[in-house]
N, C-alpha and C positions, 0 to 999 in steps of 0.2 A: 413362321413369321411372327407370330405370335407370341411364342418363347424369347425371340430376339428382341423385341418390343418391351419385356418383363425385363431381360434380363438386363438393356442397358438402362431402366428405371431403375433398379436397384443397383449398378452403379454408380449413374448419377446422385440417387439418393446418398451411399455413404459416403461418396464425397464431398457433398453437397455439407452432413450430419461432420464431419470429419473440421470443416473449416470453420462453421460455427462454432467450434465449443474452443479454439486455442488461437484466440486473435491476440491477445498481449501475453508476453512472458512475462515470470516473477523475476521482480528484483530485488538484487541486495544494497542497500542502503547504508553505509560506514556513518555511523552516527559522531555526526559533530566536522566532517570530513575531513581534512587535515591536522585539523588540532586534535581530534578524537573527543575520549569522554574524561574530559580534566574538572578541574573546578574553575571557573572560567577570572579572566582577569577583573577588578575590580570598574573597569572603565568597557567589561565588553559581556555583563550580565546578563545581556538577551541574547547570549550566544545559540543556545541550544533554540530558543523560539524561534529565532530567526531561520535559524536550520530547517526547523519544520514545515516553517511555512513558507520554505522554498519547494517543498516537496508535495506531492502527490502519493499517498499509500493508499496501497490493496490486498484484500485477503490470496492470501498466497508468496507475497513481498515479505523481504527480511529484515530486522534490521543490525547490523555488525559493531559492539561497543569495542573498543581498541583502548585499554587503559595500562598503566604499570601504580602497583600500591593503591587503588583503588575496590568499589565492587559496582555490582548494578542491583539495585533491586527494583523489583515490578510490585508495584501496589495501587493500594486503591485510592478511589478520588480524593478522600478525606486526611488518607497519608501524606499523598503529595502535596497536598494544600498545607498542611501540619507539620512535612519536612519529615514524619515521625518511620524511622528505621528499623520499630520492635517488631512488626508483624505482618512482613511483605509475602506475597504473593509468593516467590521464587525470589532468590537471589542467587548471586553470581560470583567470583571473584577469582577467573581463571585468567583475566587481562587478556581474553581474545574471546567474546561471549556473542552467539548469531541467537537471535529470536527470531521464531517463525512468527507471523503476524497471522493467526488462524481463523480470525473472525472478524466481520464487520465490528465500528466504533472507536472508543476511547481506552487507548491502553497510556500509564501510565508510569513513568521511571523516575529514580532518585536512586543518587549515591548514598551508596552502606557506609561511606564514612562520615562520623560524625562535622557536623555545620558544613559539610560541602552542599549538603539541600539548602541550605539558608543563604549561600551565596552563590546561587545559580544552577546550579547542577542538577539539574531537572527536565524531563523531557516531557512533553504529555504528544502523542500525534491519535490524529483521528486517521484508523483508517476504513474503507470506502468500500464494499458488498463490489459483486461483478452488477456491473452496468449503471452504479449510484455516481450521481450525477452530484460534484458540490456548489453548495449556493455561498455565496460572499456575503458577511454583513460586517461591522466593527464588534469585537469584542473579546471574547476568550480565543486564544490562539489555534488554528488549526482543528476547529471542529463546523461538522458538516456545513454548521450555521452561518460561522463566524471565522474569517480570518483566514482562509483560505489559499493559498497562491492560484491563479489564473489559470486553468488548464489550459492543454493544446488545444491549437485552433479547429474547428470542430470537424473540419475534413480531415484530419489526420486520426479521431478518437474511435476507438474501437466499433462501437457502435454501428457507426457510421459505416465504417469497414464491412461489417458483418452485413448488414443489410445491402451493401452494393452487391458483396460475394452470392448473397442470397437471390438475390437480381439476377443478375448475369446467369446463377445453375441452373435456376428455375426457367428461364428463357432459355436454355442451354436443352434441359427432361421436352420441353414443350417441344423445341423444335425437330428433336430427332425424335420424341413418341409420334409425333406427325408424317416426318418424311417416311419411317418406316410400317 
């Protein structure tokens, strides 16, 4: 009786281990969505901010540039702000380019073509650790601080999820190490 007791502990347990650890899937994200990653029209320069900060990123999310005659390079804060194309991180220029987003914070993009960073063409997005929560404030677009879009409502957020699942197994090990 004993062994039976252990053994459906241990399967409650890895199911238990099993639901905690893959509550949201990775997304891929088409940057810029329809239009893609163009130089944006003169009358629609918050294209790409506005993009971002529709969105919600996470470590593990993608993001997909879709260009022709264009490139993407990733750089650093002081490039992007500078526009300046000499000495990016990675560049791109295959007109279909996925970035892995592999780490919490601020990752950073501008077109490799010259003045297309100076009128618009620029992405900066913040993205968010497993379980980082964003706060909203006015400011710089799309970082933890500032600028945020609204997440979902908080009974739908993973979190939330994972501690009910956790609920329910836990009540689940209790009642049958009990009955048996």
């Amino acid at each position: 009786m004993e062994h039976l007791r252990g053994f459906i502990f241990c399967i409650c347990f890895f199911i238990l281990a099993a639901m905690n650890g893959s509550v949201e899937a990775s997304k891929q994200f088409k940057v810029g969505d329809h239009i893609g990653w163009q130089q944006p029209g003169a009358n629609n320069t918050e294209v790409y901010t506005q993009w971002a900060t529709s969105k919600r990123f996470h470590v593990g999310d993608s993001l997909s540039f879709e260009y022709q005659n264009d490139s993407v390079l990733v750089v650093e804060k002081w490039d992007y702000y500078h526009c300046n194309i000499n000495k990016p991180i990675s560049s791109f220029d295959d007109g279909n380019t996925v970035i892995n987003l592999d780490r919490p914070g601020l990752f950073y993009f501008i077109s490799g073509v010259p003045d297309h960073c100076k009128k618009s063409q620029k992405l900066m997005i913040q993205v968010m650790g497993l379980h980082q929560r964003a706060e909203s404030s006015p400011g710089i677009p799309n970082t933890p601080e500032v600028g945020l879009a609204p997440g979902p409502h908080p009974s739908s957020s993973g979190i939330v999820v994972t501690v009910t699942h956790t609920s329910v197994f836990l009540a689940l090990i209790l009642t049958v190490v009990t009955m048996v």
